[in-house]
C-alpha positions as CSV (number, residue, x, y, z in Angstrom):
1,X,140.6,84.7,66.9
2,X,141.8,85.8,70.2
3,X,141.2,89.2,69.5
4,X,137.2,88.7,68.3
5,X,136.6,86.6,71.1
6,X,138.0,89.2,73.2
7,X,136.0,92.2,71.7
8,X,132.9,90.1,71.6
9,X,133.3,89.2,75.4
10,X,134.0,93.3,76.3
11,X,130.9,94.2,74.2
12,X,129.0,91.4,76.1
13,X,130.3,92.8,79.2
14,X,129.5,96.5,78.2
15,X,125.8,95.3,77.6
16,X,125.1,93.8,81.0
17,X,126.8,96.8,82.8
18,X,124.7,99.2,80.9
19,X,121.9,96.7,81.0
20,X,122.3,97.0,85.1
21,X,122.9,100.7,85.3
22,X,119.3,101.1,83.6
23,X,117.6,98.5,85.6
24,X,119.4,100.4,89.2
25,X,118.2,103.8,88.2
26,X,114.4,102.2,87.0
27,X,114.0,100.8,90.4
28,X,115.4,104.1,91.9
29,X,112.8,106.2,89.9
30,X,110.1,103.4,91.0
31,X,111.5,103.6,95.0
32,X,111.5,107.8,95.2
33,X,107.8,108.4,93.0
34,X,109.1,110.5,90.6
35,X,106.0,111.9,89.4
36,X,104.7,112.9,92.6
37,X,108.0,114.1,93.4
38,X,108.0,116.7,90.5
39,X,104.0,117.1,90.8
40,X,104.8,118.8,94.5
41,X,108.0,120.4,93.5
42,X,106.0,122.3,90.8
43,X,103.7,123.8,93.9
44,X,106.7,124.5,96.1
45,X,108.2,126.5,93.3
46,X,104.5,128.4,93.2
47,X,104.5,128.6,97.0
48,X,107.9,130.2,96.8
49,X,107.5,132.5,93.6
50,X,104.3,134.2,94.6
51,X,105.9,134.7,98.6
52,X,108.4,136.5,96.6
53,X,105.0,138.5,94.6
54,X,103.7,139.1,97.6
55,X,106.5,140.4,99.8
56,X,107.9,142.5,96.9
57,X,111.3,140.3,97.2
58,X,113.5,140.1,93.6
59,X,114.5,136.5,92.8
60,X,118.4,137.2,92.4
61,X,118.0,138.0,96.6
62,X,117.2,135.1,96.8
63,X,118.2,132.7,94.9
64,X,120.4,130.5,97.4
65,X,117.4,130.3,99.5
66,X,115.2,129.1,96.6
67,X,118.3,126.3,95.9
68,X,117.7,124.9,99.2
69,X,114.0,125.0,99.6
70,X,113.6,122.9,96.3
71,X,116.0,120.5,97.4
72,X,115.1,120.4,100.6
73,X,111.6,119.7,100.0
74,X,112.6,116.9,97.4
75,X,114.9,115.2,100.1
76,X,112.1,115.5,102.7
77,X,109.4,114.1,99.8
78,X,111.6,111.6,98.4
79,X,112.4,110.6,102.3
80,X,108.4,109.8,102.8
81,X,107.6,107.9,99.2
82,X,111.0,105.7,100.2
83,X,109.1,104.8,103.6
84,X,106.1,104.7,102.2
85,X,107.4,101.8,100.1
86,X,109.3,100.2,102.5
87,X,105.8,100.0,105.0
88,X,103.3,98.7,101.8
89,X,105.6,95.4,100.8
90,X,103.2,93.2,102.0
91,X,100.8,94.5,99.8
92,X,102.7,96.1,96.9
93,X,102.3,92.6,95.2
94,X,99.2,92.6,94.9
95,X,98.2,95.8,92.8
96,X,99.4,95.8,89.3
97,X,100.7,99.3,89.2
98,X,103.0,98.8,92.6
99,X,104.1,95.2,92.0
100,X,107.3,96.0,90.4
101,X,108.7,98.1,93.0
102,X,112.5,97.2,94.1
103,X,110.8,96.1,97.6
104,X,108.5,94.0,96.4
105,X,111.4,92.2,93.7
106,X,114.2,92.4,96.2
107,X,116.2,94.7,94.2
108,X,116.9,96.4,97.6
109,X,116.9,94.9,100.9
110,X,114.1,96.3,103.0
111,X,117.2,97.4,105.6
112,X,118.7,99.6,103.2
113,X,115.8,101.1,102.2
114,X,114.6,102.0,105.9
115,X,117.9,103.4,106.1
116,X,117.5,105.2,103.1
117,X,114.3,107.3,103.8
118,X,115.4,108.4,106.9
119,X,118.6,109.4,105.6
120,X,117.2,111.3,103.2
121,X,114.3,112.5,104.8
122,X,117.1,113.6,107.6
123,X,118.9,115.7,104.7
124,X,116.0,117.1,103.8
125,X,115.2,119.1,106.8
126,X,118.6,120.0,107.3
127,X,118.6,121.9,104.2
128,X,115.5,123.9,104.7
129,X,116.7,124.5,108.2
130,X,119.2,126.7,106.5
131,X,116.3,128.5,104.8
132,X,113.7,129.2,108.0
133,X,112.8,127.0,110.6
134,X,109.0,127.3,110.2
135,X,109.5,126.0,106.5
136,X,111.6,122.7,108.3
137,X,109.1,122.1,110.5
138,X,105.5,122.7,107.9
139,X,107.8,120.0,105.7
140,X,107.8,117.4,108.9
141,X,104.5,117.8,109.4
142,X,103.5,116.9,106.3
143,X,106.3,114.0,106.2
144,X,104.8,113.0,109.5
145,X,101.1,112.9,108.0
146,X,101.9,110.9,105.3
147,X,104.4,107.9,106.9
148,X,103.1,107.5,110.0
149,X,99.1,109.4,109.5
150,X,98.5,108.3,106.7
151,X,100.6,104.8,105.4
152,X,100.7,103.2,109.1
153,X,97.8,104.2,110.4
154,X,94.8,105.3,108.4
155,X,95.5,103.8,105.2
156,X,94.6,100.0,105.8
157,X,91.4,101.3,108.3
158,X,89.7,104.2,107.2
159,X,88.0,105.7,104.1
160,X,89.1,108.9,105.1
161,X,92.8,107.5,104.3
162,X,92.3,110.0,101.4
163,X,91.6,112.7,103.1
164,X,94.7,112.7,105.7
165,X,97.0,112.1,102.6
166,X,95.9,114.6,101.2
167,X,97.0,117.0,104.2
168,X,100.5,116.0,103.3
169,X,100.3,116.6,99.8
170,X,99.0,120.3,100.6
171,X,101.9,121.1,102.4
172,X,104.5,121.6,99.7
173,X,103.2,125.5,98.3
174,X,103.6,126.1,102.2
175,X,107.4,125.0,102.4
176,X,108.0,127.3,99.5
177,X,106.0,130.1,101.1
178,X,107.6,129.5,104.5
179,X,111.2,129.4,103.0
180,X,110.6,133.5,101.9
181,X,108.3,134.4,104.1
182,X,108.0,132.6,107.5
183,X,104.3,134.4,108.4
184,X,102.3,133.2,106.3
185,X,99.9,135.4,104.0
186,X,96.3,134.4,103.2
187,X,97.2,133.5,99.9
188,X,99.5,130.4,101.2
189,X,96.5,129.1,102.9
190,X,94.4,129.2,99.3
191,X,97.4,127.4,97.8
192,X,97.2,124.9,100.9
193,X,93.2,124.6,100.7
194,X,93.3,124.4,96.5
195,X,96.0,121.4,97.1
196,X,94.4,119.4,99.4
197,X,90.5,119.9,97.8
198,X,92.2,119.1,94.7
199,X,93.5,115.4,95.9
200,X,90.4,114.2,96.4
201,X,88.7,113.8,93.6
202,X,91.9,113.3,91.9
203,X,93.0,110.0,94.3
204,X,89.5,108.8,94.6
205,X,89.0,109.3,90.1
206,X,92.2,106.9,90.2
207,X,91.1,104.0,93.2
208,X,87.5,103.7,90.9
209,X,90.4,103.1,88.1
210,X,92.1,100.7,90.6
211,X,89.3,99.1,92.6
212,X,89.5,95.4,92.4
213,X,93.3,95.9,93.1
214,X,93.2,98.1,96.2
215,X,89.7,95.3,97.2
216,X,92.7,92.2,96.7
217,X,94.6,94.4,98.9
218,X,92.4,95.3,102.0
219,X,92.7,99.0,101.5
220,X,89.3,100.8,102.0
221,X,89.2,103.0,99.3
222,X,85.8,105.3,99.2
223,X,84.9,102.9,95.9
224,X,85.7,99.7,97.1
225,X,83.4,100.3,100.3
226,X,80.3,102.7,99.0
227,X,80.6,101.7,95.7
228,X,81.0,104.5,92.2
229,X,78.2,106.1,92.7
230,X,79.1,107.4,96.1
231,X,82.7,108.5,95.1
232,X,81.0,110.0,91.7
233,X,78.9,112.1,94.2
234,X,82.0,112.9,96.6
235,X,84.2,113.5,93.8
236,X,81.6,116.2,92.8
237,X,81.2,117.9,96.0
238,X,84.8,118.0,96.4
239,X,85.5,120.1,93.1
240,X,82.5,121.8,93.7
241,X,84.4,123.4,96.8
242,X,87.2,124.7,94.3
243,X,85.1,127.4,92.8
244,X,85.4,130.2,95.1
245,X,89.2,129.7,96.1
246,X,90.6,131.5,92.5
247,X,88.5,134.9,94.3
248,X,90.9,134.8,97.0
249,X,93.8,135.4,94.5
250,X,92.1,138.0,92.6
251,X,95.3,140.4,93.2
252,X,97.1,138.1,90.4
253,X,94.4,139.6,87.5
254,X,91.8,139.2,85.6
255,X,93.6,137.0,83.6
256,X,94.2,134.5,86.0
257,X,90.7,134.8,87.7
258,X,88.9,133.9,84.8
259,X,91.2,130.8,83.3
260,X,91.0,129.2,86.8
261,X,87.3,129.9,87.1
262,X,86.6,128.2,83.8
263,X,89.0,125.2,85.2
264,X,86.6,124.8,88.1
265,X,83.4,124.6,85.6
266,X,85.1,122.5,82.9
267,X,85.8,120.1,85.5
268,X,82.9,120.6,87.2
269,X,80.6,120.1,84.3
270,X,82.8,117.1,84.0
271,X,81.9,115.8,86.9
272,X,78.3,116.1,86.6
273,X,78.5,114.2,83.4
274,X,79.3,111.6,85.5
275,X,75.7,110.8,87.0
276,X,74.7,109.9,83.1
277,X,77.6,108.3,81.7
278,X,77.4,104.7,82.2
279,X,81.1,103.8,81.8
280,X,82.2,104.4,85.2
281,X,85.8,103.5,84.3
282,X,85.8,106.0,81.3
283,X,84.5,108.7,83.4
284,X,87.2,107.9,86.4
285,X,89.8,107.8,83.8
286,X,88.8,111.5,82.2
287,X,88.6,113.0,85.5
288,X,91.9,111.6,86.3
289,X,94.0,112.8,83.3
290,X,91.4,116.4,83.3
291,X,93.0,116.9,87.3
292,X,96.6,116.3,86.2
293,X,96.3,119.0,83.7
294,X,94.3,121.2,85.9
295,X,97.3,120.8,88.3
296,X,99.8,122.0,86.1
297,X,98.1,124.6,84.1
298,X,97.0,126.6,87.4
299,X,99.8,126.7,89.1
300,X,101.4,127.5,86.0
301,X,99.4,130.5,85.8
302,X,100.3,131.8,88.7
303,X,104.2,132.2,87.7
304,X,103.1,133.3,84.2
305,X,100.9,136.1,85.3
306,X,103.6,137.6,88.1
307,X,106.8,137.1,86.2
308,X,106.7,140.3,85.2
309,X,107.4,141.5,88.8
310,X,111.3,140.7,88.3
């Protein structure tokens, strides 16, 4: 009897811990954004792999360097969402898709997680340090746009909260640029233009998703102030400006000319449809998930059509 209640009570044991381990690394994964984590990761790697097209510089030189700037830019990413939370507890609670977050349940004290984006955000720029300085320094920038710019200042104040977040989420192709080649071509500036063009209507699809929770929280998101058909008409513009920026890479082929030009019409079109759909929530939500994949798929592209250089 001994010996079952014994097992039984190391099984029980073995449950919670595991039970624990999960819960720790869920709240971890909640604290550091993973998906926008990997979302600017993806256009670092771009930034990086077309620096090397463009400079005529084989990968296996530079491998070490490409170790660094990856981690380096997560640290220094990672760093800013970990703030980011920290600053928003007061109003994490009130939005559904934030309310979970270890800050808001007290998973983690709000000390240790100060102390852990600026650790890490300190690690960060220590690693691309070792890669070149003006790669260090585009990453604090855009660190420095999105704590203190964007989440202290403008975020709770402005409409155009959007817009200087989206500075800082344009940065990332220029680390990976910056980390190969520190003067940077014309064609960084396209990635850093199509990146922060691209936010817009992709952040502003997702607050129409999300407006009575960012209203409960005070933030003044484009729909919660001027309404949908305002943001329907900004989101519009925005991807509107997206056209010509593909012409600008037309050294990378036809092929990739012509699938990111019909990206920039299919969403387009998209938008458009949005002046006669009446579902504003339906429309929000396809322009949403259609950005996501227009993310990944031309950036994508990019790598695909050069890998034949190494």
């Amino acid at each position: 009897m001994d010996k079952v209640e014994t097992a039984t009570s190391q099984f029980v044991t073995k449950g919670v811990t595991q039970e624990k381990a999960t819960s720790v690394l869920a709240d971890l994964k909640a604290l550091i954004k993973v998906g926008i984590v990997n979302s600017n990761l993806m256009t670092t790697f771009a930034g990086f792999w077309l620096a090397l097209h463009f400079t005529n510089t084989p990968f296996t030189a530079m491998w070490e360097v490409f170790i660094l700037t990856m981690m380096g830019t997560a640290f220094v990413i990672v760093g800013g969402c970990i703030l980011n939370n920290w600053y928003d507890v007061d109003i994490d609670p009130v939005m559904g898709r934030t309310k979970k977050r270890p800050t808001v349940t007290g998973s983690f004290s709000l000390r240790t997680v100060f102390l852990m984006g600026t650790v890490t955000t300190a690690f960060g720029l220590v690693f691309l340090l070792f890669t070149t300085i003006q790669a260090a320094i585009i990453a604090f920038l855009g660190w420095f746009t999105y704590v203190v710019l964007y989440t202290m200042w403008s975020k709770r104040r402005y409409t155009l909260n959007t817009a200087i977040g989206s500075l800082s989420g344009a940065v990332p192709p220029l680390i990976g640029w910056a980390a190969v080649d520190a003067n940077l071509h014309v064609a960084a500036l396209v990635l850093f233009l199509i990146m922060f063009i691209w936010q817009t209507p992709h952040f502003l699809a997702l607050a129409m998703k999300k407006t009575k929770e960012y209203k409960a929280a005070g933030i003044p998101m484009l729909p919660v102030v001027h309404g949908f058909a305002f943001t329907k008409r900004q989101i519009v513009v925005y991807i509107a400006c997206l056209l010509p920026l593909p012409f600008f890479l037309a050294s990378l082929g036809t092929t990739f000319l012509i699938i990111a030009t019909l990206l920039n019409v299919g969403w387009l079109v998209l938008g458009i449809s949005g002046f006669f759909m009446k579902n504003n929530l339906k429309w929000a939500n396809m322009i949403f998930i259609y950005s996501l994949n227009y993310l990944t798929i031309l950036f994508l592209m990019m790598v695909v059509v050069t890998i034949n250089v190494y």
